[in-house]
C-alpha positions in Angstrom: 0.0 0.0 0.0 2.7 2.6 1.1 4.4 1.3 -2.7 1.3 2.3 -4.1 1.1 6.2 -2.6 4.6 6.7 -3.4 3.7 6.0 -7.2 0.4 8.3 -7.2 2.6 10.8 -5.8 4.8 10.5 -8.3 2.6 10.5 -11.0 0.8 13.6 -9.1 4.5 15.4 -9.3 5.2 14.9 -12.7 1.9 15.7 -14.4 1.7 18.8 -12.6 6.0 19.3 -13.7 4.1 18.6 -17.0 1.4 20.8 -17.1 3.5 23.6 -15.9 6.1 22.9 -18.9 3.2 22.7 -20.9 1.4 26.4 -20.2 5.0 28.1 -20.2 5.5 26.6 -23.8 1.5 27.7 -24.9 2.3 31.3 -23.3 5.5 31.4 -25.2 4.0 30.6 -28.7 0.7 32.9 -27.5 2.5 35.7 -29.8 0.9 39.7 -28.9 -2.2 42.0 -28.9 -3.1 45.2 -29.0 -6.8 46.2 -27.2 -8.5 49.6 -28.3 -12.0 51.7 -28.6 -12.7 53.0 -31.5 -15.1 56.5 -30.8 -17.3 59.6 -32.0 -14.3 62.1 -32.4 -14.1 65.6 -34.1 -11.5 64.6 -36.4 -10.3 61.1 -37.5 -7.1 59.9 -35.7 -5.1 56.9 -34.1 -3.4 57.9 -30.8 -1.9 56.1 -27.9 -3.2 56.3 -24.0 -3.0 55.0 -21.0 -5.3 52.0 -19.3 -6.8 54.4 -17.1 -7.7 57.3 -19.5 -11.5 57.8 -19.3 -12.7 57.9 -22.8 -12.2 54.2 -22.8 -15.1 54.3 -20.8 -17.0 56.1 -22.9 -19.7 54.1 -25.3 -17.6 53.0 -28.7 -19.1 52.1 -32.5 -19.7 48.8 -32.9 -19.0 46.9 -35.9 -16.0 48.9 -36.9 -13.2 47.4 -39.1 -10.0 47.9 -37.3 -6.4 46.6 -39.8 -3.0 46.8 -38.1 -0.3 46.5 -41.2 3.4 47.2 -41.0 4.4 50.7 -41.4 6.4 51.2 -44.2 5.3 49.5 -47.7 7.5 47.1 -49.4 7.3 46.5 -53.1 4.3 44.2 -52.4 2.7 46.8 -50.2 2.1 46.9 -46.7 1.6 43.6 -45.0 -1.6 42.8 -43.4 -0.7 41.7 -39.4 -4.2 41.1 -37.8 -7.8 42.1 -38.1 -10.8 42.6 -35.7 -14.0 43.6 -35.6 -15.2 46.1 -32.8 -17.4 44.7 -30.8 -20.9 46.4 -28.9 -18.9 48.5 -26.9 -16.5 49.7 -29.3 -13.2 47.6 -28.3 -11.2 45.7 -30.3 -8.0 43.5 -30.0 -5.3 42.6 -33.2 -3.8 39.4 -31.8 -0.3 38.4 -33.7 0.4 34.7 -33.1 3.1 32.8 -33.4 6.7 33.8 -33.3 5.7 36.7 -34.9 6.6 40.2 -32.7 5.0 43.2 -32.9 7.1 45.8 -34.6 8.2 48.9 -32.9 5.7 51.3 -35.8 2.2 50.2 -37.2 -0.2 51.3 -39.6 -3.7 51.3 -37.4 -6.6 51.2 -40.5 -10.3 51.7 -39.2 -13.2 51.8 -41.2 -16.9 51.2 -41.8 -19.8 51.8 -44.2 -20.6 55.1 -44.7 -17.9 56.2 -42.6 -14.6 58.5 -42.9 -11.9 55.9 -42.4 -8.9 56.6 -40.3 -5.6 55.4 -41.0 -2.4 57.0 -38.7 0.9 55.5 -38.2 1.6 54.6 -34.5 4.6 53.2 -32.2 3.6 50.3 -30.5 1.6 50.7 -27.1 3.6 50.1 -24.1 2.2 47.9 -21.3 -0.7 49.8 -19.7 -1.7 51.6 -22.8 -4.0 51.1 -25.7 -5.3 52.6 -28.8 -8.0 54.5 -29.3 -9.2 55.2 -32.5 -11.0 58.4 -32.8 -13.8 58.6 -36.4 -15.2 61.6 -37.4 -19.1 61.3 -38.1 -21.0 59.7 -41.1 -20.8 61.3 -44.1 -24.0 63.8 -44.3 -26.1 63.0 -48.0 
């Protein structure tokens, strides 16, 4: 019987060594994200602020197209990185996976029918900040 504890122990021990390894690895390959709003603003523009600024309170547009390409265009063009959709409140995240790193200047592209689109060149948000997109209004007919 004591043989018997000793070897569930064991077991215990090493599937939990295991599952450790095993999360370190999945948060390794996780890759990175950017999170933003996208809001009502006076004039269309892509700026960088803190966590705890308060128009990221503020109610966002929903259904907004939101690109993040690399910033300078190659001879193929600018390369597509991630794409999201905002969601009711406004926010959105552009998840890279893989190896893949952010890189240190971005091309943030928002857009939606009947809408001005924005499109600003940005340095990549530190930890504790995000991007908020600010769209002027609809097109009047």
């Amino acid at each position: 019987m004591e043989r018997r504890r000793r070897s569930t122990r064991q077991r215990l021990a090493t599937g939990g060594a295991l599952a450790t390894l095993t999360l370190a690895g999945l948060v390794g390959c996780a890759g990175q994200a950017i999170s933003g709003k996208v809001l009502r603003g006076d004039i269309g523009r892509v700026i960088i602020v803190s966590d705890t600024d308060e128009r990221l309170v503020e109610p966002g547009l929903a259904g907004v197209n939101v690109e993040m390409t690399t910033s300078v265009s190659g001879r193929g063009g600018r390369t597509v990185l991630a794409k999201a959709v905002t969601d009711e409140t406004g926010s959105f995240s552009l998840s890279i996976g893989g190896k893949t790193k952010l890189p240190t200047r971005m091309m943030i592209r928002a857009g939606a029918s009947g809408e001005y689109e924005v499109n600003n060149s940005i340095f990549r948000p530190r930890p504790g900040e995000q991007v908020l997109v600010l769209m002027r209004p609809p097109k009047s007919p």
